[in-house]
C-alpha positions in Angstrom: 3.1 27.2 -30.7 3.9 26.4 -27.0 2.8 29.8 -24.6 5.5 32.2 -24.3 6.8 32.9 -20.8 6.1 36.7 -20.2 9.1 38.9 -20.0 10.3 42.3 -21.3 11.1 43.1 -24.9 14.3 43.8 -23.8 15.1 40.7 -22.0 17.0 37.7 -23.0 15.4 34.4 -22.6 17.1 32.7 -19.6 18.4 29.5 -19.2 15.6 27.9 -17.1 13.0 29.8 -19.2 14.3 28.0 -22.1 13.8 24.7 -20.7 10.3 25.5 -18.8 9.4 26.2 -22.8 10.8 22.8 -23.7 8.6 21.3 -21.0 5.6 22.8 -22.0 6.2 22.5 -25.9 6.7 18.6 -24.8 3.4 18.1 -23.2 1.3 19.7 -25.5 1.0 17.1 -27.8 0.4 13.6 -28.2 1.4 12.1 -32.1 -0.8 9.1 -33.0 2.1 7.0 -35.1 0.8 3.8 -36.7 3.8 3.1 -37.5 5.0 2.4 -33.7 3.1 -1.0 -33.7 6.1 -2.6 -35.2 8.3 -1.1 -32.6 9.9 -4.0 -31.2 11.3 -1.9 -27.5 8.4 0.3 -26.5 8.5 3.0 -23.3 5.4 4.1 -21.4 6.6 7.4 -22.3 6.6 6.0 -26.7 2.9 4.3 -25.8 1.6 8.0 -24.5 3.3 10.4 -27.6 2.1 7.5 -30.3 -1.4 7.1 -28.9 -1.6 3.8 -29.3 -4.1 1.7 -28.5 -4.3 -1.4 -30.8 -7.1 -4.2 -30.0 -4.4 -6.5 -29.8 -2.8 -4.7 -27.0 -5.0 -2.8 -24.4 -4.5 -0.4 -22.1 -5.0 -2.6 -19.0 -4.9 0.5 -16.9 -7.3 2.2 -18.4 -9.6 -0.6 -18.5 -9.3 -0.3 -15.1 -10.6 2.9 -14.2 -13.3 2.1 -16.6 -14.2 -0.9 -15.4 -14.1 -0.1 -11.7 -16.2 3.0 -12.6 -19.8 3.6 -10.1 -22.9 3.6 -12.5 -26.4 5.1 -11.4 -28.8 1.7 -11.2 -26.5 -0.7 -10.7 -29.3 -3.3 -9.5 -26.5 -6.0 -9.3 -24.0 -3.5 -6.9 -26.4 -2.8 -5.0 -27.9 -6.3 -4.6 -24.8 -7.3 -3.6 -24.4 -4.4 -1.0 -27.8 -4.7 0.4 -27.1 -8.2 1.2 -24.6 -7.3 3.7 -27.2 -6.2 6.3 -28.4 -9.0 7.6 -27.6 -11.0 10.9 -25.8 -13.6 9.0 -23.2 -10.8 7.4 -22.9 -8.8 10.6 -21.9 -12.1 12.4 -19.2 -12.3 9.6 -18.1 -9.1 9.5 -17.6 -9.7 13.5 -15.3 -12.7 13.1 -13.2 -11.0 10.1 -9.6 -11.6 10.8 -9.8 -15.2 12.8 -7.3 -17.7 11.8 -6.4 -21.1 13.0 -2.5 -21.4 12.8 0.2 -23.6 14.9 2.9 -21.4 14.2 4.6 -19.4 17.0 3.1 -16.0 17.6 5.1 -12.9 19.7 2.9 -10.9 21.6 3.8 -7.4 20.6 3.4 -6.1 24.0 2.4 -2.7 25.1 2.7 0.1 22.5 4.1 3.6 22.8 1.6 6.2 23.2 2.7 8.8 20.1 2.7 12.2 21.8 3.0 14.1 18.8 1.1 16.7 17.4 -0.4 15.1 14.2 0.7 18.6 12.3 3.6 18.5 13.3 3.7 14.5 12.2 2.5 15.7 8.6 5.1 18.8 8.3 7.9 16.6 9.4 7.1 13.7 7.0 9.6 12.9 4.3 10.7 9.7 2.6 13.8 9.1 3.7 16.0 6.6 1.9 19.2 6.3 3.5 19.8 4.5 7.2 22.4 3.9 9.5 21.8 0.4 10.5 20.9 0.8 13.5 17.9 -1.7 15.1 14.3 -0.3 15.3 12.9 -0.8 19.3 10.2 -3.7 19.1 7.9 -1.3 21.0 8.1 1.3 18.6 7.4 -1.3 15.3 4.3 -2.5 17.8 3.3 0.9 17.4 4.0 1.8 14.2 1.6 -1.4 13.2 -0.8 -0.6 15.5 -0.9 2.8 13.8 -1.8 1.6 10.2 -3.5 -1.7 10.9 -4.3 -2.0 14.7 -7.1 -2.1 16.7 -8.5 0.9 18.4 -11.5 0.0 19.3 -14.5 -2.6 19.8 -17.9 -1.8 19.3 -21.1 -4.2 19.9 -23.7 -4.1 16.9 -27.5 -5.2 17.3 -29.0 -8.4 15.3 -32.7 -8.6 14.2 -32.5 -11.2 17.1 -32.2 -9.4 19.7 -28.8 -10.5 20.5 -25.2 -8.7 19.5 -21.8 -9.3 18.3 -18.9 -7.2 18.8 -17.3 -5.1 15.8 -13.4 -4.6 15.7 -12.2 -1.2 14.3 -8.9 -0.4 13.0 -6.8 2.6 12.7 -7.4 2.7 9.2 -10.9 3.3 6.9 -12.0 0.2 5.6 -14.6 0.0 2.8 -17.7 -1.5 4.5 -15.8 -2.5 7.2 -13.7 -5.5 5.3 -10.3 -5.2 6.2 -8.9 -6.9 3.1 -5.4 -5.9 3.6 -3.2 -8.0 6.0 0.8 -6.8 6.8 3.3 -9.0 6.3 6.4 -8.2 8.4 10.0 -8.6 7.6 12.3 -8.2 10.5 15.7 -7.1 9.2 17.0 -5.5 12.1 14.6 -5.1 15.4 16.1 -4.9 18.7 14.0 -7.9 21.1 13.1 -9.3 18.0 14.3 -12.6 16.0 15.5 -12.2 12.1 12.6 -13.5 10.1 8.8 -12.9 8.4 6.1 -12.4 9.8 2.5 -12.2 9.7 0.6 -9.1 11.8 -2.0 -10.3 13.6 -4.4 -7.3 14.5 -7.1 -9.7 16.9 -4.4 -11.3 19.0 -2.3 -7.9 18.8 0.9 -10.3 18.0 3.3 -11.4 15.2 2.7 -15.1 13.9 6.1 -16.3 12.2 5.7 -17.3 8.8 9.5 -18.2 7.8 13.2 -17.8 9.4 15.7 -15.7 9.0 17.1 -17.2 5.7 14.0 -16.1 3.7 14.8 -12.3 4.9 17.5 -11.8 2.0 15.2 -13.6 -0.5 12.4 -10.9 0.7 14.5 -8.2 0.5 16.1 -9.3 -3.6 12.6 -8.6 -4.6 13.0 -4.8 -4.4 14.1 -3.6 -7.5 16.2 -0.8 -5.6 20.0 -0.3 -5.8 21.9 0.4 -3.0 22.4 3.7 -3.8 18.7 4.2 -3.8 17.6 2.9 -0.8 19.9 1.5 1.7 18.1 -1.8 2.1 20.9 -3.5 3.4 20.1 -1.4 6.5 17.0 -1.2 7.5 15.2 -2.3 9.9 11.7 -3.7 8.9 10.0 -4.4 5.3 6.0 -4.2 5.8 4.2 -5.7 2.6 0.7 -4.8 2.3 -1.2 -8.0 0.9 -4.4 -7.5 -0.3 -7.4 -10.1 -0.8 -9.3 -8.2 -3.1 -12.5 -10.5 -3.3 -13.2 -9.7 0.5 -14.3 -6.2 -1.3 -15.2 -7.1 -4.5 -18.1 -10.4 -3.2 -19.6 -6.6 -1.5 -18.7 -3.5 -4.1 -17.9 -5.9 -7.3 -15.0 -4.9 -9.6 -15.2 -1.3 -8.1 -13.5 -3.1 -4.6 -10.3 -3.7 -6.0 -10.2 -0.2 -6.0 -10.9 0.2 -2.5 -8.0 -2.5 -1.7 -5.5 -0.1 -3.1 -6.7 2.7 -1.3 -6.9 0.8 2.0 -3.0 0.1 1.3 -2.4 3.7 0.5 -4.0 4.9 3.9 -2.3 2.0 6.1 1.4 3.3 4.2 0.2 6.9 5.0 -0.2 6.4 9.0 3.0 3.5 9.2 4.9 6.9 7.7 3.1 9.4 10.2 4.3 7.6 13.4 7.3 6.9 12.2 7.9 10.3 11.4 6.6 10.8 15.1 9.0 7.8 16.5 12.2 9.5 14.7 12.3 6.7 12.3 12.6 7.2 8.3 10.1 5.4 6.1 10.1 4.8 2.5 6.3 3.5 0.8 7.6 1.5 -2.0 6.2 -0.1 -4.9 9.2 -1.4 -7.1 8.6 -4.7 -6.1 8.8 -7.8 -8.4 5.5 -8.8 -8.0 5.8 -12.8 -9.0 9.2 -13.0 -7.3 7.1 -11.9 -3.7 4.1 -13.7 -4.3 6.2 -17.2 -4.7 8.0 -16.1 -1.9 5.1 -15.9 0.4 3.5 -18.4 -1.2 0.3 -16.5 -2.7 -1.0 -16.5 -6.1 -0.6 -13.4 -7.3 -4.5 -12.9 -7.7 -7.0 -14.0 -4.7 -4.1 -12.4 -2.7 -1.2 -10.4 -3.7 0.8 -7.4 -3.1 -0.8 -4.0 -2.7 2.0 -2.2 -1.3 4.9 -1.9 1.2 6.5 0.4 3.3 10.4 0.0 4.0 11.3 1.5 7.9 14.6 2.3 9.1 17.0 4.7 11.1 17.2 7.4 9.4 21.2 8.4 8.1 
């Protein structure tokens, strides 16, 4: 028997008491069905009530929290952490982020200092989902990038030699300082801005175009939103969070993948604080079609792919 919401002998069970019972009777069980393994259409919802967990389907998910899992004397782990502080690693860990490229870059200029209070940031947060169309101010996308994935400041770091290399730190906590998260920018509607994708370059503080305009709508068809949803048709900037997982996991092993996710979840976190600061709406999303973006960008889906992404508009 579900708990019985308290009320008076007298009383007559109310409408929404009825249903918070339903609620409750709902959760408190899970069936274990063998016959749902012939089920040809099966919900996530059907997978949790049946309990099913045949060998010849596993719970990929939860293999993942198990495999990703810290164990005390982990000699490999912590092999593999240890071997980070050396001269050799810090002098990688300085040049993190350089790329050779040909491809036009826009400096993103001077940001906008966000004068803010952060409470007042957090209280007035929302995901907002509808927009009026109107273009986003190139200074204020500088600054909403610089607020999830920009530099803030250098630092110089001692080698056993005697000499020192300079450390770049970004707005965002990093797992051992790795950065495996990189923003890919699509520019829907950005006043001083051209059409098109982009990638975020944190070092050089610009945006290095990866494709024209054209390639905008495909980006956008990859968001399994409706209309009615999210008003994609009019906003102003996409941000996809691409991760390169082994960046962490060559340091932390398997348990780095999880750190790329949260890495994406903190970078979508402070993109939505200063836009909330800025005036702007954002919307984190993650109904993405995964393989659609990944060909799109030209990724494979595995040594990089899609973490996250945040959608930014005007808000309507």
């Amino acid at each position: 028997m579900p708990p019985e919401i308290l009320r008076t002998e007298d009383e007559e069970p109310k409408e929404a008491d009825m249903a918070f019972d339903a609620a409750i009777y709902q959760n408190s069980f899970v069936e274990f069905d063998h016959s749902f393994r012939s089920t040809g259409f099966r919900s996530s919802s059907q997978r949790f009530e049946a309990g099913f967990r045949p060998d010849s389907e596993p719970n990929v998910s939860e293999w993942f929290l198990c495999n990703t899992r810290l164990c005390r004397g982990d000699r490999e782990t912590e092999h593999s952490i240890a071997s980070y502080f050396t001269d050799v690693s810090s002098l990688m860990l300085s040049m993190l982020g350089r790329r050779r490229s040909s491809a036009a870059q826009v400096p993103l200029g001077k940001h906008v200092p966000i004068r803010m209070m952060l409470s007042e940031a957090i209280a007035r947060r929302r995901t907002v989902r509808g927009f009026t169309g109107d273009a986003i101010d190139f200074a204020h996308l500088s600054t909403i990038l610089v607020a999830g994935n920009g530099i803030t400041t250098k630092a110089k770091v001692d080698l056993a030699t005697g000499e020192t290399v300079n450390y770049r730190y970004r707005a965002t906590a990093s797992a051992g300082g790795l950065y495996p998260i990189e923003a890919i920018v699509a520019v829907c509607n950005v006043r001083g801005l051209k059409r098109g994708i982009y990638r975020h370059d944190p070092l050089t503080h610009t945006l290095e175009q990866m494709m024209n305009a054209d390639a905008v709508p495909k980006l956008l068809d990859t968001i399994c939103l409706p209309e009615n949803v999210v008003s994609l048709s009019r906003a102003g900037a996409v941000v996809l969070l691409v991760g390169h997982p082994w960046r962490s996991m060559r340091k932390y092993g398997p348990r780095g993948m999880r750190f790329v996710f949260i890495e994406a979840g903190g970078i979508a976190q402070n993109y939505a604080l200063a836009s909330s600061a800025l005036g702007y709406a954002c919307v984190p999303c993650a109904s993405i079609y995964d393989d659609e973006v990944h060909n799109l960008l030209g990724i494979d889906g595995v040594t990089a792919a899609l973490a996250h992404s945040v959608i930014l508009g005007c808000p309507g």
